[in-house]
C-alpha positions in Angstrom: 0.0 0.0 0.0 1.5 3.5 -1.3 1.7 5.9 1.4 0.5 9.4 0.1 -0.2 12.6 1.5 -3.2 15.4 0.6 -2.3 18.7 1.6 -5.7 20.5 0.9 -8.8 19.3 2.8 -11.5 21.2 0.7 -13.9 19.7 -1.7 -11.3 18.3 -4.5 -8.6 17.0 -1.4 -11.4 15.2 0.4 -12.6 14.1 -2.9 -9.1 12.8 -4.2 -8.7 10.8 -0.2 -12.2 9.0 -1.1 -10.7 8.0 -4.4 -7.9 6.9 -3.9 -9.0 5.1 0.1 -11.2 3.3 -2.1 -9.1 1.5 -4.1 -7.1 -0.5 -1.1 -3.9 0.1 -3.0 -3.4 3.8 -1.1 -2.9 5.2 2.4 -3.6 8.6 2.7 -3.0 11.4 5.4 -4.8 14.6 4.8 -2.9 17.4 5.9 -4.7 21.0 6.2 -3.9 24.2 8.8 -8.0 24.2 9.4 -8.8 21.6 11.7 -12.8 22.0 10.6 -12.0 21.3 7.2 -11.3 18.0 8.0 -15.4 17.2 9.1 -15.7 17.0 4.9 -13.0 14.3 4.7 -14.9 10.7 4.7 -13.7 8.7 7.5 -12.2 5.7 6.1 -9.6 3.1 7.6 -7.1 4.3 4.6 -7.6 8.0 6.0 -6.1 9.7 8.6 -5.8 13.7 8.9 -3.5 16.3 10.4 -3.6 19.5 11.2 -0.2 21.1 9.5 0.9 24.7 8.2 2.4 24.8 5.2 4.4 28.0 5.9 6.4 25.7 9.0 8.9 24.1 6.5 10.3 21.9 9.0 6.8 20.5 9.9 5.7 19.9 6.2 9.4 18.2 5.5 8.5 15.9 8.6 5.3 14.6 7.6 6.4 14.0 3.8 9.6 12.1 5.0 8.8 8.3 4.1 6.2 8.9 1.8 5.5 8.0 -1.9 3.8 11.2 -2.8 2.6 14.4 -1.6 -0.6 15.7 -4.0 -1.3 19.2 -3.5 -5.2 20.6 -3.3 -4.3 23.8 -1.9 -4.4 27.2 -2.8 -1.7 28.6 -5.9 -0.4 30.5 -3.3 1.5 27.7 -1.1 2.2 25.0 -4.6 6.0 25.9 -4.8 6.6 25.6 -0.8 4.5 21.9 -1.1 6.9 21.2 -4.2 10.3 22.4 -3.0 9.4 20.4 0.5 8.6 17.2 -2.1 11.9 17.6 -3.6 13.5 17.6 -0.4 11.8 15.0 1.0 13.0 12.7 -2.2 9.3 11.8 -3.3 7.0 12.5 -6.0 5.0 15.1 -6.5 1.6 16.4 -7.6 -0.7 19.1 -8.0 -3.7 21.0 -9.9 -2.5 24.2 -10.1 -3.1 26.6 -12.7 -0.8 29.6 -12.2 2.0 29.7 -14.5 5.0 31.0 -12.0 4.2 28.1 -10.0 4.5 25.7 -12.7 7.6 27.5 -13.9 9.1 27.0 -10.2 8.1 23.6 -10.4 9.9 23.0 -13.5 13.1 24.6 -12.2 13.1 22.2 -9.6 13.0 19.5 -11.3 15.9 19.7 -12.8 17.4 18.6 -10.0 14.7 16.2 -8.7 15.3 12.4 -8.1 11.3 11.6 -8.3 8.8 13.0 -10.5 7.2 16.1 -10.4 3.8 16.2 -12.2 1.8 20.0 -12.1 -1.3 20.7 -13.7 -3.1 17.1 -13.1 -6.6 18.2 -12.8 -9.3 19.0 -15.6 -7.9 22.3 -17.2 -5.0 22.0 -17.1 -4.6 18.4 -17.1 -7.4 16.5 -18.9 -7.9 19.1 -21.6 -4.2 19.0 -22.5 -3.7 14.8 -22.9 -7.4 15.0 -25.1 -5.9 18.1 -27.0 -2.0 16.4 -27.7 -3.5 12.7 -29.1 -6.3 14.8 -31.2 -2.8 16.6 -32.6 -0.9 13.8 -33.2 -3.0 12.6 -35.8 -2.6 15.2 -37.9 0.2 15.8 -40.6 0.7 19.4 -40.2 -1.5 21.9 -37.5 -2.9 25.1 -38.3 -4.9 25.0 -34.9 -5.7 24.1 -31.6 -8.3 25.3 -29.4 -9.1 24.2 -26.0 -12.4 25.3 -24.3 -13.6 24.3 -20.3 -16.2 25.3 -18.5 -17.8 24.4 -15.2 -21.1 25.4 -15.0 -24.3 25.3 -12.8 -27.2 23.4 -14.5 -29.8 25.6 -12.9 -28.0 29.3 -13.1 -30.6 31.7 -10.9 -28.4 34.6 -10.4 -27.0 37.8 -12.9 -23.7 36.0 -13.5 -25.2 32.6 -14.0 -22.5 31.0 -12.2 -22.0 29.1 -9.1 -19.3 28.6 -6.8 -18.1 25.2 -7.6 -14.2 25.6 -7.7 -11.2 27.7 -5.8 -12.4 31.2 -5.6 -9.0 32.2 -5.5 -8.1 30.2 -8.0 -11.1 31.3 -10.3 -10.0 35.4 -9.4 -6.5 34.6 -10.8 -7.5 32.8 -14.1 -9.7 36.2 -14.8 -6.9 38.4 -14.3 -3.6 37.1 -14.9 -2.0 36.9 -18.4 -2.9 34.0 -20.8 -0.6 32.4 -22.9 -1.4 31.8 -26.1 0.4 30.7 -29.8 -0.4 32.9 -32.3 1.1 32.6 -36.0 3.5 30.2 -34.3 4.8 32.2 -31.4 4.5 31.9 -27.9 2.4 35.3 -27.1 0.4 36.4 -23.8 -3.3 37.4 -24.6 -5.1 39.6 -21.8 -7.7 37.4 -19.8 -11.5 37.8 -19.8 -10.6 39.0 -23.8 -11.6 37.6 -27.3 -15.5 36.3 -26.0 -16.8 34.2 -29.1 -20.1 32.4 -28.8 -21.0 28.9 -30.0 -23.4 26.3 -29.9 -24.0 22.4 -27.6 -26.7 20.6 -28.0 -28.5 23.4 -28.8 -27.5 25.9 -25.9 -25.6 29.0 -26.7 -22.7 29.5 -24.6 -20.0 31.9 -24.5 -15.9 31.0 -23.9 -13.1 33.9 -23.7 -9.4 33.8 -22.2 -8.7 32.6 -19.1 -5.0 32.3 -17.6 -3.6 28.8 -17.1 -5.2 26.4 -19.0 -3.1 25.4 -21.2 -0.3 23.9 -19.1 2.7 23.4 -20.9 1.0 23.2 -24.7 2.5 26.2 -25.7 6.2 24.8 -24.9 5.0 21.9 -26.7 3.2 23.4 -29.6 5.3 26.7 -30.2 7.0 26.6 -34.3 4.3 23.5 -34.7 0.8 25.2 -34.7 -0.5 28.4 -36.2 -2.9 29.2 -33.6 -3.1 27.5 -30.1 -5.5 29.4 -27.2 -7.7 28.0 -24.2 -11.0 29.7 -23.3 -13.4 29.9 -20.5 -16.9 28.3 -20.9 -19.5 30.4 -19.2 -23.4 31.3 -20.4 -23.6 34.2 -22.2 -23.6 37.7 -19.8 -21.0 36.6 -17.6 -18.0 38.2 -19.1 -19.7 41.3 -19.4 -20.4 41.9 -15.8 -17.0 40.5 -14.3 -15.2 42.7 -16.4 -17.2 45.2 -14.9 -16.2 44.2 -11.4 -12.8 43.4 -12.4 -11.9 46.7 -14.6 -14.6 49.4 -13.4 -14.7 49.5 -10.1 -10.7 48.1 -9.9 -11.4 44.9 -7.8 -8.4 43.1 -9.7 -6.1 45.2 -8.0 -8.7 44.6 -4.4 -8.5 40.4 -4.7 -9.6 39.7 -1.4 -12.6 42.5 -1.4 -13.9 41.1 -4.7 -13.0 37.2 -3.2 -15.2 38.1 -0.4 -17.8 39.9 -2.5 -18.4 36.6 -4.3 -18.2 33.9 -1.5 -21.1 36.1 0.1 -22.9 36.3 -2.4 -22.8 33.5 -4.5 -23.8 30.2 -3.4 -22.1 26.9 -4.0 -23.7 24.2 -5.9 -23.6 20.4 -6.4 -25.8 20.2 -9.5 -22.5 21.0 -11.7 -22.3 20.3 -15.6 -18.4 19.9 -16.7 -17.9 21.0 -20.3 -14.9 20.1 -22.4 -14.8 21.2 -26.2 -12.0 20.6 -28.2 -11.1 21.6 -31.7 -8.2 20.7 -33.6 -7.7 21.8 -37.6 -5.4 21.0 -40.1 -3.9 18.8 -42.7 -4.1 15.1 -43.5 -2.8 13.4 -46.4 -3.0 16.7 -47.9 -6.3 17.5 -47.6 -7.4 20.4 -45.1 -9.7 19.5 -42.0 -11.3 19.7 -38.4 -11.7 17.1 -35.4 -14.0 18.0 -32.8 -14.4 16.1 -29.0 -17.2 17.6 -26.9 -18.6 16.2 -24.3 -20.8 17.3 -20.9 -19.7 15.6 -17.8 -22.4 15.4 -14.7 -21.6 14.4 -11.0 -22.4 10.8 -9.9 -22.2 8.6 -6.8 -18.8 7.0 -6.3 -17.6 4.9 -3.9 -21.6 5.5 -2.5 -20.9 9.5 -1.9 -22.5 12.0 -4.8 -19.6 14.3 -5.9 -20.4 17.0 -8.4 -18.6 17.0 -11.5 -15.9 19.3 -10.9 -15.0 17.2 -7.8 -14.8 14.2 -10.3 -13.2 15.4 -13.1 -10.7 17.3 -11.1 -9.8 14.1 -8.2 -10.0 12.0 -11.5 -7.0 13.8 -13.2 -4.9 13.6 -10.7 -6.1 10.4 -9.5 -5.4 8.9 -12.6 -1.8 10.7 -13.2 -1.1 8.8 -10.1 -1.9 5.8 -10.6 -0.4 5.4 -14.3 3.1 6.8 -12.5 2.7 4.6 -9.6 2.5 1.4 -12.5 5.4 2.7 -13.9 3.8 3.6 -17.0 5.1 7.7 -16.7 8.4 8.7 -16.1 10.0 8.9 -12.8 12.0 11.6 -12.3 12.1 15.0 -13.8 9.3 16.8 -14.9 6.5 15.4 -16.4 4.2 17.1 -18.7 0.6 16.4 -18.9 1.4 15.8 -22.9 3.3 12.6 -21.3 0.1 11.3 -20.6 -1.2 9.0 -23.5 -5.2 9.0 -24.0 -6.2 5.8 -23.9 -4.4 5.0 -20.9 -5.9 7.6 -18.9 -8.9 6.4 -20.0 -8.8 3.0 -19.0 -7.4 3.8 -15.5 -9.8 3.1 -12.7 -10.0 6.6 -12.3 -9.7 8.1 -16.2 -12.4 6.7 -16.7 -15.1 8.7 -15.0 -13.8 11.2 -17.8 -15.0 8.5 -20.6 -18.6 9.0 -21.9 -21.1 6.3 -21.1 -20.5 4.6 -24.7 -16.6 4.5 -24.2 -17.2 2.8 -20.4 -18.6 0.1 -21.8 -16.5 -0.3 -24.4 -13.3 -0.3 -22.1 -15.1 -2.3 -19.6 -15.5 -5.2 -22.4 -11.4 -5.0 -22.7 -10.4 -4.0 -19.1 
């Protein structure tokens, strides 16, 4: 049994501990400075939980010392402290972070690293990018990618037609920071919350624009390869409009925690998610010019005899399943490892990936599991 610690206990780290507790082949300890948080975290024989501050380096090297890896569900803010403790510790390491100078850190330190060190292993980054890469690969030449993820409420009710269903800091810092971006083949930054387009699902209209961190490390990947590479925000139609009111107009990018508390008051979380992932690749094969499309809609369901919404599930799943296909030896292990290491249909038929498959391609990989 691999010994692994959670540093996070809010909805995604209790989410990942049922996960993985469930299986029989983990051990987890999950670690968070809120003793309270804990009460969300499923009591489990494979679960145990600790109160621990990130900031006390001494502490967090102590309680990763004999592990196999730490997975970080905590806030952007603290990722580099978890992953400079992981290298120090010698073990692997994990997170779902979207903020690109914590990625970059991470990828400094791994230079040096004797394990691996995995960021960006939930739904956007993460999922998104290993869908994206193996629709790529099967073209001759690219003239574009483009990436689009959205987690919405089914039932919106409220101006912004959104609930809270993810980080609110992390949400805040997609909608301000830069967005990278390749544009006629160079690696460019694009302001967020700019370039809205509209389009069309199953007959709902839906709007997307740029958000900051989705793509991972694409544009490393796909920089000199692809004309046009960009990730965009899902979110119904209005919403841009009136953050970028908040955001620009009355300045609250530059007041994070006024606007952070502005939206936890008055926007309520929600359970009855809808995850949506729309992918569009275009260019050549066998000389001929043309577009591959994935969408799909994702909704929450009852695992291990718990509901979890579908950003709970999609996001525990990534990182879930980047786990797992490490801990089989099937990634590499040591060094940095880009989500573009990740092949598709392996994900997919991981325990885990799989709760990313649609209900056609379960049962197809249930008939060869």
């Amino acid at each position: 049994m691999r010994k692994i610690v959670i540093v996070g206990a809010g909805n995604i780290g209790a989410t990942i501990a049922s996960m993985l507790a469930e299986t029989g082949a983990y051990e987890v300890l999950v670690c968070d400075r809120d003793a309270s948080r804990f009460d969300g975290v499923e009591r489990h024989k494979a679960i145990a939980t600790q109160v621990l501050d990130t900031a006390d380096a001494a502490a967090l090297r102590a309680v990763l010392a004999g592990r196999y890896a730490v997975l970080s569900a905590a806030p952007f803010s603290v990722t580099t402290q978890i992953a400079e403790a992981a290298v120090a510790a010698g073990i692997h390491y994990f997170d779902l972070t979207e903020d690109v100078a914590s990625t970059a850190r991470v990828k400094q330190l791994a230079k040096d690293a004797t394990h691996a060190l995995v960021p960006q292993c939930g739904l956007a980054p993460g999922y998104i990018s290993i869908l994206a890469n193996d629709l790529a690969r099967g073209f001759d030449t690219l003239e574009s990618v483009r990436l689009r993820v959205g987690a919405l409420p089914q039932y919106p009710s409220n101006a912004l037609k959104y609930n809270l269903t993810w980080s609110t800091d992390g949400v805040i810092n997609e909608y301000v920071e830069p967005c990278e971006a390749v544009v006629e083949g160079r690696l460019v930054n694009v302001p967020a919350m700019e370039e809205r387009e509209e389009f069309s699902l199953d007959g709902m209209t839906y709007e997307a624009f740029n958000t900051s961190g989705g793509l991972g490390t694409m544009c490393d990947t796909y920089a000199g390869r692809v004309r046009l590479l960009n990730y965009k925000t899902i979110r119904y139609p209005g919403h841009a409009e009136i953050m970028k009111a908040l955001l620009n107009d009355l300045n609250l990018r530059n007041r994070r925690e006024t606007l952070k508390d502005i939206l936890e008051q008055a926007l309520p979380s929600t359970s009855q998610d809808v995850v949506i992932v729309f992918v569009t690749v275009s260019g050549h094969k066998g000389g001929r010019l043309v577009q591959e499309t994935h969408a799909q809609k994702i909704y929450g369901r009852v695992i291990g005899g718990r509901f979890f919404s579908a950003i709970q599930v999609t996001t525990a799943a990534g990182i879930c399943a980047v786990l797992d296909l490490l801990a089989a030896g099937r990634l590499p292990q040591s060094g940095f490892v880009r989500q573009e290491d990740v092949a598709l249909d392996a994900f997919l038929q991981n325990r885990f990936g799989r709760n990313y498959a649609s209900a056609v391609e379960r049962a197809h990989l249930a008939k060869i599991a």
